[in-house]
C-alpha positions as CSV (number, residue, x, y, z in Angstrom):
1,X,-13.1,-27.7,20.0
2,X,-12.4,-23.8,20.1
3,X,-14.3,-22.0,17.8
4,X,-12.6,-18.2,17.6
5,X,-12.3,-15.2,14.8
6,X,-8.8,-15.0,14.4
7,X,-7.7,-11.3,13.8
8,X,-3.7,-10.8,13.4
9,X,-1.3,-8.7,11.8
10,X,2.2,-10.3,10.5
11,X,4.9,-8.1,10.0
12,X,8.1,-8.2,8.4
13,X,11.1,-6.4,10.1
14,X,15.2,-6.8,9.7
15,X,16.9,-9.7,11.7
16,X,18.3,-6.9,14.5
17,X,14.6,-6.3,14.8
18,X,13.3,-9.7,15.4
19,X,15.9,-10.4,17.5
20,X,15.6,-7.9,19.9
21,X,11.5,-7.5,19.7
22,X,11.1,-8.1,23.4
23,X,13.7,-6.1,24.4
24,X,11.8,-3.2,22.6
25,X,10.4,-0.2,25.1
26,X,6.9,-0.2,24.1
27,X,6.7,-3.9,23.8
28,X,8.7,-4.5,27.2
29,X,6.7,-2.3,29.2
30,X,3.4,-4.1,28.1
31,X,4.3,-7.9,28.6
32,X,2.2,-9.2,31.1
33,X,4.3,-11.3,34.1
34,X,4.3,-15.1,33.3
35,X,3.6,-15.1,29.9
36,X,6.6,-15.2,27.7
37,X,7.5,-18.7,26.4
38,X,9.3,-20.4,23.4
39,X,8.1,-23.1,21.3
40,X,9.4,-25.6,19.3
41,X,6.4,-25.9,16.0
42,X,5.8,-28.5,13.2
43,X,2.8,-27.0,10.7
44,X,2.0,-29.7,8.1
45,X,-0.5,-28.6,5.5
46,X,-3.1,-31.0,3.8
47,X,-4.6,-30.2,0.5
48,X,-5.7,-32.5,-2.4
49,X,-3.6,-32.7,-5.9
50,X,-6.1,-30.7,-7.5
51,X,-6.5,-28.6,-4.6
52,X,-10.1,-28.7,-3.4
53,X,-9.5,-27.7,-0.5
54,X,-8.1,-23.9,-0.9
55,X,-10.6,-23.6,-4.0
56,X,-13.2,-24.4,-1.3
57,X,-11.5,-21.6,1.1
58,X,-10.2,-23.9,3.3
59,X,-7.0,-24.3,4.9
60,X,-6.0,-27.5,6.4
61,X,-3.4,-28.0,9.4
62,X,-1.3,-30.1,11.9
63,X,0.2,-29.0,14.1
64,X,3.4,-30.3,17.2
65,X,4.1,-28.4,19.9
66,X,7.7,-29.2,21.4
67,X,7.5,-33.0,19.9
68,X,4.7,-34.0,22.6
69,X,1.0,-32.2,21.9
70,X,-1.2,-32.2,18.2
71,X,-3.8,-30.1,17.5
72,X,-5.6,-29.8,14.0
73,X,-7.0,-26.3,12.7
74,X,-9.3,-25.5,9.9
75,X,-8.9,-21.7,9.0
76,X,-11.4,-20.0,6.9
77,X,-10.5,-17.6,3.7
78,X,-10.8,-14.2,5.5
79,X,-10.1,-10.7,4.3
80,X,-6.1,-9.1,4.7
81,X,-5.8,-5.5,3.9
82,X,-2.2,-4.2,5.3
83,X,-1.1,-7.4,6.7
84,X,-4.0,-7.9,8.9
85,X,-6.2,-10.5,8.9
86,X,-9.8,-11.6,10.0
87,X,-10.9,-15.1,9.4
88,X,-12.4,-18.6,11.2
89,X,-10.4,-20.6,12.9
90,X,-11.5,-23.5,14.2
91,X,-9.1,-26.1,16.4
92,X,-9.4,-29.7,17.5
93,X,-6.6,-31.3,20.0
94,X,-5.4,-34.5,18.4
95,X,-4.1,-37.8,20.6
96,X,-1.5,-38.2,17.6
97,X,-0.9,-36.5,14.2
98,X,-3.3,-38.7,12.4
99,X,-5.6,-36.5,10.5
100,X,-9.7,-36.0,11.2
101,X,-11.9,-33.7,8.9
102,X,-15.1,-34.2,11.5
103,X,-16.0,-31.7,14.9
104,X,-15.2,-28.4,14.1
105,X,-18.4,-26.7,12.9
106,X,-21.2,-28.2,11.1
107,X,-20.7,-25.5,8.1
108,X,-16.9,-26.8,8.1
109,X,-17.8,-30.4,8.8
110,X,-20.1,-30.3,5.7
111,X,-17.7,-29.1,3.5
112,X,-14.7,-31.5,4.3
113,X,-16.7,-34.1,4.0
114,X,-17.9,-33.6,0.5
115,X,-14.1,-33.2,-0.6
116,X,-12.9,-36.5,1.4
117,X,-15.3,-38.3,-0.6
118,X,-13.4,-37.7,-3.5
119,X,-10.7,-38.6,-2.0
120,X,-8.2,-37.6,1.5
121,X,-5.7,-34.9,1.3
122,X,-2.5,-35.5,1.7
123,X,0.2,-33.7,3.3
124,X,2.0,-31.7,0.5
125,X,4.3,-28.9,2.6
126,X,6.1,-28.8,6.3
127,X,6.8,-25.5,8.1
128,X,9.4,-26.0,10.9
129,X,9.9,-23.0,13.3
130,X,11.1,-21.7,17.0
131,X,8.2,-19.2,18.3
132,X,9.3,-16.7,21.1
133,X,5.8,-15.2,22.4
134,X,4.5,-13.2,24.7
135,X,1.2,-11.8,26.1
136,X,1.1,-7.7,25.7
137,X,-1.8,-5.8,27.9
138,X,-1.9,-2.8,25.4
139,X,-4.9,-1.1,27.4
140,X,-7.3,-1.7,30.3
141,X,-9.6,-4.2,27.3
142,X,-7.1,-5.4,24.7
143,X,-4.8,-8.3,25.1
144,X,-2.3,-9.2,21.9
145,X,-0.2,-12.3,21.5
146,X,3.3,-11.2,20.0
147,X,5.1,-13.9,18.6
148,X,8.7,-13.7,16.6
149,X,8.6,-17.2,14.0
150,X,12.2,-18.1,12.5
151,X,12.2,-21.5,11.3
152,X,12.0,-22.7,7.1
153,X,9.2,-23.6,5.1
154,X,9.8,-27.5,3.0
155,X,7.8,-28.0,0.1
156,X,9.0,-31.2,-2.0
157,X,12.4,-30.6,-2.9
158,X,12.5,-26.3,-2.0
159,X,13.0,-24.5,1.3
160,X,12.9,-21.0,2.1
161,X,13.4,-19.1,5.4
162,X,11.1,-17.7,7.9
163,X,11.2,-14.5,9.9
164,X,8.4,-12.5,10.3
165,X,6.5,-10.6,13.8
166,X,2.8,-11.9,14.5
167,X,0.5,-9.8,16.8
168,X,-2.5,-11.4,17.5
169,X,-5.6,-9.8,19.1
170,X,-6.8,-12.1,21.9
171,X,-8.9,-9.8,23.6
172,X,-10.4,-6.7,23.2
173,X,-10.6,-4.3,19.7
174,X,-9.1,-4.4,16.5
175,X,-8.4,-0.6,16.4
176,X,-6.4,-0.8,19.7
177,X,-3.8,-3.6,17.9
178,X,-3.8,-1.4,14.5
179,X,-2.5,1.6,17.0
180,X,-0.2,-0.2,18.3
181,X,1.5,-1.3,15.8
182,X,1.4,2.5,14.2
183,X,3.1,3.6,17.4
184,X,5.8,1.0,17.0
185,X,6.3,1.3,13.3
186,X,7.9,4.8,14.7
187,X,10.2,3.5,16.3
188,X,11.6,0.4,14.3
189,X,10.8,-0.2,10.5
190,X,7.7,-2.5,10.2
191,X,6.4,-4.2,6.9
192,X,3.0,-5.7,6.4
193,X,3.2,-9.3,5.2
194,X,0.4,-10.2,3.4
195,X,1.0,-13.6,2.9
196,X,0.4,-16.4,5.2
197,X,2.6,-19.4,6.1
198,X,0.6,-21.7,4.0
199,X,0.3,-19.1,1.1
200,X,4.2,-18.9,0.7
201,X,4.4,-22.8,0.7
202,X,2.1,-22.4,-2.0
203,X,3.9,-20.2,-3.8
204,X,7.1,-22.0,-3.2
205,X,5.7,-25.0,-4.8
206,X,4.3,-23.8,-7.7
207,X,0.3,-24.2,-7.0
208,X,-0.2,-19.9,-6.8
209,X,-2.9,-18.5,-5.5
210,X,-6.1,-20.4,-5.1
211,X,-8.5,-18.2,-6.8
212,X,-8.4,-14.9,-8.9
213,X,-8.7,-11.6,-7.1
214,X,-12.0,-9.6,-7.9
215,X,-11.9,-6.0,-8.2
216,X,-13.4,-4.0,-4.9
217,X,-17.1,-2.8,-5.5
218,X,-18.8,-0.6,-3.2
219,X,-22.9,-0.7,-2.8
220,X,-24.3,2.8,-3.5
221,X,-26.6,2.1,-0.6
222,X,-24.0,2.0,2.4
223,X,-23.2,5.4,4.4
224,X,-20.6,7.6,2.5
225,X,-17.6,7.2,5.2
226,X,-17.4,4.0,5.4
227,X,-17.4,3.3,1.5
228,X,-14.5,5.4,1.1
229,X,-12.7,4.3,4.4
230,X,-13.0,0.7,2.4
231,X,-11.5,2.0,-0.8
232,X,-8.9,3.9,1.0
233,X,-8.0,1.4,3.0
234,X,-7.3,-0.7,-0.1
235,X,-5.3,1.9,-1.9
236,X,-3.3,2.1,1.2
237,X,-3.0,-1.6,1.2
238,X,-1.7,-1.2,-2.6
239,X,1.0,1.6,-1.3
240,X,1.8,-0.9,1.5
241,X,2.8,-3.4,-0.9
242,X,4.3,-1.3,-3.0
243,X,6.8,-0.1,-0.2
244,X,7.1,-3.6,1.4
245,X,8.2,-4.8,-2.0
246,X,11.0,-1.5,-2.7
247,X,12.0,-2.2,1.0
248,X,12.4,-5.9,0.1
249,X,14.2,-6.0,-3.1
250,X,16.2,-2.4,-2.5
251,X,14.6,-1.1,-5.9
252,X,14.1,2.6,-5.1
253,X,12.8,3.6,-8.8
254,X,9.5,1.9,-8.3
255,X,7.2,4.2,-10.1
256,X,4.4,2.0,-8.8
257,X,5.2,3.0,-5.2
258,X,4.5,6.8,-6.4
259,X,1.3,6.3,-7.9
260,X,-0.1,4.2,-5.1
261,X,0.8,6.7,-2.6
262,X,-0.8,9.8,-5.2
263,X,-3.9,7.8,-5.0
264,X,-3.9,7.5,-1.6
265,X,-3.3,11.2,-1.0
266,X,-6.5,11.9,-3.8
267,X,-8.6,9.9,-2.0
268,X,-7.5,11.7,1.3
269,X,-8.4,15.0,-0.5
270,X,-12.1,14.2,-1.4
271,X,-12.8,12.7,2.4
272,X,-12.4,15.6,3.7
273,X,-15.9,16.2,4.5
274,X,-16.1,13.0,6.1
275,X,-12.9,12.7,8.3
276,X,-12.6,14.2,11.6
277,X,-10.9,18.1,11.5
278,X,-7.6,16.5,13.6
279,X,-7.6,13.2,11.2
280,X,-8.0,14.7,7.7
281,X,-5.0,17.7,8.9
282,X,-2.7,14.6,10.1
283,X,-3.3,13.0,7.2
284,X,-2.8,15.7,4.7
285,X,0.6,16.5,6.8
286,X,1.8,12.9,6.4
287,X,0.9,12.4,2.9
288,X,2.7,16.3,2.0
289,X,6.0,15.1,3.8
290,X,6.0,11.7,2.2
291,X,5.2,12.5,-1.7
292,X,7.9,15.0,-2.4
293,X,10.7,12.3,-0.9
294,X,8.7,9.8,-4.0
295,X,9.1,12.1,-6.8
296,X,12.4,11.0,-8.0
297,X,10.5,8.4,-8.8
298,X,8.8,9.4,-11.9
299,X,10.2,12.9,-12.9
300,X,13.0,11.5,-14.7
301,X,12.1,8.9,-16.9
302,X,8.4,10.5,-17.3
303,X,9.8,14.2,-18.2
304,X,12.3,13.0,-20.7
305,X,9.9,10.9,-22.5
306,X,7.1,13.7,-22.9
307,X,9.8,15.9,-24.2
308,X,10.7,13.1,-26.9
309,X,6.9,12.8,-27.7
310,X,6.8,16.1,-28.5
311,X,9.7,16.1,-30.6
312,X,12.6,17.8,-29.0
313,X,15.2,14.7,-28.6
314,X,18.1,17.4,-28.4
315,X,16.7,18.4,-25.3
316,X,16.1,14.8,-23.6
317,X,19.4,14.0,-24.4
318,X,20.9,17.3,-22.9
319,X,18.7,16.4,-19.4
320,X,19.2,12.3,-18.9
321,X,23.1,12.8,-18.0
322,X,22.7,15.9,-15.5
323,X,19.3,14.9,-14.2
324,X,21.0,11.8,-13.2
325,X,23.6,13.6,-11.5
326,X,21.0,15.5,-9.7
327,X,19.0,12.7,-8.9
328,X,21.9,10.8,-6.3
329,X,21.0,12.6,-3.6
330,X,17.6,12.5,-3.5
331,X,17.6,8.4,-4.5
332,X,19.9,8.6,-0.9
333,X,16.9,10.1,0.8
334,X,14.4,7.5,-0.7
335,X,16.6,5.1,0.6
336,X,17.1,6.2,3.9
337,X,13.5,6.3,4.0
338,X,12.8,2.8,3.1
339,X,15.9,1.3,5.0
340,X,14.4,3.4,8.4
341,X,11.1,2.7,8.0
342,X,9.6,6.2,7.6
343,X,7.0,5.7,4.6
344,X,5.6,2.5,6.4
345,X,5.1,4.3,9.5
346,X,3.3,7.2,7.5
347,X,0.9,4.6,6.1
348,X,0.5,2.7,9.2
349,X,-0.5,6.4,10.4
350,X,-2.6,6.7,7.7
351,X,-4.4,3.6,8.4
352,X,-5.8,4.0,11.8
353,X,-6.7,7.7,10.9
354,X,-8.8,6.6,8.2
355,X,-10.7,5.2,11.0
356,X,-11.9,8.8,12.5
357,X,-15.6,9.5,10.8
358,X,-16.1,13.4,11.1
359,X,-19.5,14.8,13.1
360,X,-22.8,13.1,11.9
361,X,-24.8,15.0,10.4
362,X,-28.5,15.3,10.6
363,X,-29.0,12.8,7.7
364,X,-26.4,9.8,7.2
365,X,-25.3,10.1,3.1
366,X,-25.2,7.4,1.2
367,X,-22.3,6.5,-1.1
368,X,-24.1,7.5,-4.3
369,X,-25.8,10.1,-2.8
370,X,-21.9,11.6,-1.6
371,X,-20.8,10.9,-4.8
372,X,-23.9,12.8,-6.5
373,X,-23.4,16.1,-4.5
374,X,-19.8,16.3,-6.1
375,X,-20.6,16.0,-9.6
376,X,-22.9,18.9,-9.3
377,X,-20.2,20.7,-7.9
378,X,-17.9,19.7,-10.7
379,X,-19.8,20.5,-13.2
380,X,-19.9,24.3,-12.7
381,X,-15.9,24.2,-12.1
382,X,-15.3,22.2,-15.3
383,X,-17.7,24.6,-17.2
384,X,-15.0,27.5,-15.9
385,X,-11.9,25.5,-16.6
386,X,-10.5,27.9,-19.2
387,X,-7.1,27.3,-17.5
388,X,-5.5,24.6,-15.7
389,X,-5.1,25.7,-12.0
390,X,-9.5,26.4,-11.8
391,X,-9.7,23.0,-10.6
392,X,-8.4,21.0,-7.6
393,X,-6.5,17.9,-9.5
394,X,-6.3,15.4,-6.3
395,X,-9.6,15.9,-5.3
396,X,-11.2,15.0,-9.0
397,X,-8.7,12.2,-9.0
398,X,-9.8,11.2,-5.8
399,X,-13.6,11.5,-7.6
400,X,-13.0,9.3,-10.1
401,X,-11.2,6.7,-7.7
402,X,-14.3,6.6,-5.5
403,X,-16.9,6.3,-8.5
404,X,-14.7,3.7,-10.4
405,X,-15.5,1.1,-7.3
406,X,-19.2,2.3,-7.1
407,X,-21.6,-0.5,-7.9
408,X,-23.7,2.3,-9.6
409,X,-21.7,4.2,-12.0
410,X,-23.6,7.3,-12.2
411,X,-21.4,9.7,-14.2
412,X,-19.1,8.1,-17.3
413,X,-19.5,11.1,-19.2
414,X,-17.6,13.1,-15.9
415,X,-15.1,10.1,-15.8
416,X,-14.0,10.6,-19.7
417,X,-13.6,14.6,-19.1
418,X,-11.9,14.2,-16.1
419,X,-9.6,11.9,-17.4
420,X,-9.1,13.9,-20.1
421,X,-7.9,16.9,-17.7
422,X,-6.1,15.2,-15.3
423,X,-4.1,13.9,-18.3
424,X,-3.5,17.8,-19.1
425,X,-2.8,18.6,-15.1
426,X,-0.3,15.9,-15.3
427,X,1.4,16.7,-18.8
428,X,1.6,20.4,-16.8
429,X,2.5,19.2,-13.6
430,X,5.8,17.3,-14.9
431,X,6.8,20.2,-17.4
432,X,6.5,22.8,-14.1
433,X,8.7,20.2,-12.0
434,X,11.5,20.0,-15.2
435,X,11.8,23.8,-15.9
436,X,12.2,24.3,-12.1
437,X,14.9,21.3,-12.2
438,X,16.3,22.6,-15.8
439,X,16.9,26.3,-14.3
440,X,18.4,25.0,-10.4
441,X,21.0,22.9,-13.2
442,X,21.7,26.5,-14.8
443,X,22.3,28.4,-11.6
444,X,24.4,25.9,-10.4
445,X,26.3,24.8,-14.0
446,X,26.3,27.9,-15.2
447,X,26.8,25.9,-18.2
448,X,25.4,26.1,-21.9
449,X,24.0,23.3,-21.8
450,X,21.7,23.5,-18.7
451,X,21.3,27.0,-20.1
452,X,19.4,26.0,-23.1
453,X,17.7,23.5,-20.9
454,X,15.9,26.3,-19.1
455,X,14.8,28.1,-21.9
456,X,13.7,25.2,-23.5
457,X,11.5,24.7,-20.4
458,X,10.4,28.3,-20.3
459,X,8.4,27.6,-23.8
460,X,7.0,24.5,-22.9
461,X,5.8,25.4,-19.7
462,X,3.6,28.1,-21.8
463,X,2.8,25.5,-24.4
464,X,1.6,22.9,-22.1
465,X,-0.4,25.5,-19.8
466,X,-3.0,25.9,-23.2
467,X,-0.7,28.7,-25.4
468,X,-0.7,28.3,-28.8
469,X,2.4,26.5,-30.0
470,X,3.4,29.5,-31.9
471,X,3.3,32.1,-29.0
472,X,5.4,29.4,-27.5
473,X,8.1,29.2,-30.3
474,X,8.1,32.8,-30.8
475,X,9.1,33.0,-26.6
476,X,11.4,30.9,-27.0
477,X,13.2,32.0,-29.8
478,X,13.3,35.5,-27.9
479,X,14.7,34.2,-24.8
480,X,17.4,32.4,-27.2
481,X,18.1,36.0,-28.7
482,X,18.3,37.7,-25.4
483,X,20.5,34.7,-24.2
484,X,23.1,35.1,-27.0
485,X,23.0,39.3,-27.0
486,X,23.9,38.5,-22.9
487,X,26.8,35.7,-24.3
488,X,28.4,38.0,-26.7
489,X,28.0,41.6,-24.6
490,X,29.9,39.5,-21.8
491,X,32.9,38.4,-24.7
């Protein structure tokens, strides 16, 4: 029996990709002599009708090799963040595909055999597939598996296709396979896929997911960088997803995709004390190249609708046709993005710089303790927050993100006012991006419409930035004046 802690990452890449994976420079040079091979493989999956088995955190499987050799695995529920996974595996070879649920551990034996009692799985899904692998030596210690899987997936009467990457770490460290695959995401576009083989037969039949996802929460008590390397890493897992998905289904307005990467960015903001110099300036480059290209995104349909909530509908109406007009080419450079790859290698980047803890200080800082030190810095910056720009909006976002997944909430009353002005930083920040937009139109138009459009921005960038709304009307109404004189001196 082989008893192992299986730690992969399963990527999803276009069909030029997969089909020329081996033939890739940095995979090529790294194959070592001997090892490539392709397989002919036959999963069946065993669960019970009411499926004890996943609700126990068990996965149950079956597996031919080429027609001739069984072998039965039990995998353990693990932890996937990105696409990478870390679980138990546990593998017994079979004389024939008969099922056993005995001789893998005595934790796993135990468990099996209080299900069986009431009563055996059965087989309920087939996964059929041709594996081309490979054994890469990425450095001196670490040995990967590559594999490329194309086959189909059969559960009851539906099938769906197959075609994702596997690297699997067979020797050596984690961080070293996570590089890797960082490195080669620069070259070809790379997706995370989060879900396993048996997951997507389970979603293909109908039985979802086996248990309901709890939210992340972070002990006070553990060292500052790595609780916030665990709740970046699962905001970046949330942008990954995000980009997977927009890659996937071609739906470049994904507003989700924008806010996933803003968080990520916060977060990045208030680790700075805790990052390495070279990690936290990488980072903070990546993140400031990647955002702008995501802020067709929101602008749009986010501006218009906070200029009808404060009741000036003539001016949304004037913007939706020529901010559409404006938009095409940046959608174009969203798309190239996606299509090429370039956001996902930014956040496969990001991940393995998340890695690089800063100098240790003399004493080691809790979480809460972390946490503590800012609030008493807010406070004084909040207490001199007569205007907007006093305070640094990603880092307080980043603030709240961190304290939101403490186990010890320590500061509500900071979450509410923050909250509070971050709402006003935004309300500011998309006003400041539509009067810049509203006035390009007008230099370029030259038209009365995108005219009035920049006026109209003028006052509400004023209004929005803590004037009083009649200071605001009054500007307006002067720049309307000045605009007209100009109009009718030029007639």
């Amino acid at each position: 029996m082989k008893n192992t802690r299986e730690k992969e990452l399963k990527l999803l890449s276009a069909p030029r990709v997969r089909s020329r994976f081996f033939s890739l420079p940095a995979v090529r040079e790294r194959i070592i002599a001997g090892s490539r091979h392709t397989l002919r493989l036959e999963n069946v999956y065993y669960d019970t009708p009411d499926r004890r088995l996943a609700g126990a955190g068990l996965a149950y499987r079956i597996r031919c090799t080429d027609g001739k050799a069984w072998e039965c695995t039990v995998k353990t529920r693990g932890k996937t963040v990105g696409g990478f996974t870390d679980r138990g595996e546990y593998t017994l070879p079979l004389p024939s595909a008969e099922p056993v649920f005995s001789g893998f551990s005595e934790a796993v034996d135990a468990r099996l055999q209080e299900i069986v009692r009431r009563g055996a799985p059965q087989p309920f899904c087939k996964v059929v597939f041709t594996r081309r692998l490979a054994l890469l030596q990425l450095n001196r210690q670490t040995v990967a598996e590559a594999s490329v899987d194309e086959g189909s997936i059969e559960a009851g009467s539906r099938t769906a296709p197959i075609g994702e990457i596997e690297l699997e770490l067979k020797k050596g460290s984690g961080n070293d396979l996570l590089r890797f695959a960082a490195d080669l995401a620069e070259t070809v576009p790379l997706y995370p896929e989060k879900r396993s083989k048996l997951k997507r037969a389970l979603d293909l039949c109908g039985r979802g997911p086996s248990e309901a996802e709890t939210d992340l929460v972070v002990p006070g008590t553990e060292d500052a960088f790595s609780a916030w390397r665990q709740i970046a890493l699962e905001r970046i897992d949330s942008a990954f997803s995000e980009v997977t998905q927009c890659w996937q289904d071609e739906q470049y307005r994904c507003a989700g995709l924008a806010d996933a990467l803003e968080e990520v960015a916060a977060l990045w903001e208030w680790g700075r004390p805790l990052l390495s110099q070279r990690a936290y300036a990488e980072g903070r480059n990546l993140l400031a190249a990647a955002l702008p290209v995501l802020q067709p995104l929101r602008e749009p349909e986010e501006g218009i609708r906070l200029l009808r909530k404060l009741s000036r509908d003539f001016a949304a109406r004037a913007l939706t046709e020529a901010w559409q007009k404006a938009s095409r080419k940046e959608m174009e450079a969203l798309r190239l993005a996606l299509s090429r790859g370039g956001l996902a290698a930014a956040l496969w980047r990001l991940w393995v710089l998340s890695g690089s803890r800063g100098r240790q200080q003399d004493r080691v800082l809790t979480a809460e303790e972390f946490a503590a030190e800012a609030l008493a810095r807010n406070d004084t910056a909040f207490a001199a927050a007569d205007t907007l720009p006093r305070i640094s909006a990603p880092r307080l976002r980043g603030e709240m993100i961190f304290l939101e997944h403490l186990e010890k909430q320590p500061a509500e009353r900071f979450c509410r006012r923050a909250r509070k002005y971050l709402k006003e930083v935004s309300r500011w920040e998309c006003i400041r991006g539509l009067c810049s937009k509203a006035q390009e139109l007008s230099r370029k138009e030259k038209g009365r419409a995108a005219g009035s459009e920049a006026l109209v921005f003028k006052g509400y960038l004023l209004f929005v930035c803590g004037q009083v709304r009649r200071k605001v009307l009054k500007q307006g109404e002067k720049l309307q004046k000045e605009k007209s004189q100009k109009n009718k001196n030029n007639i």
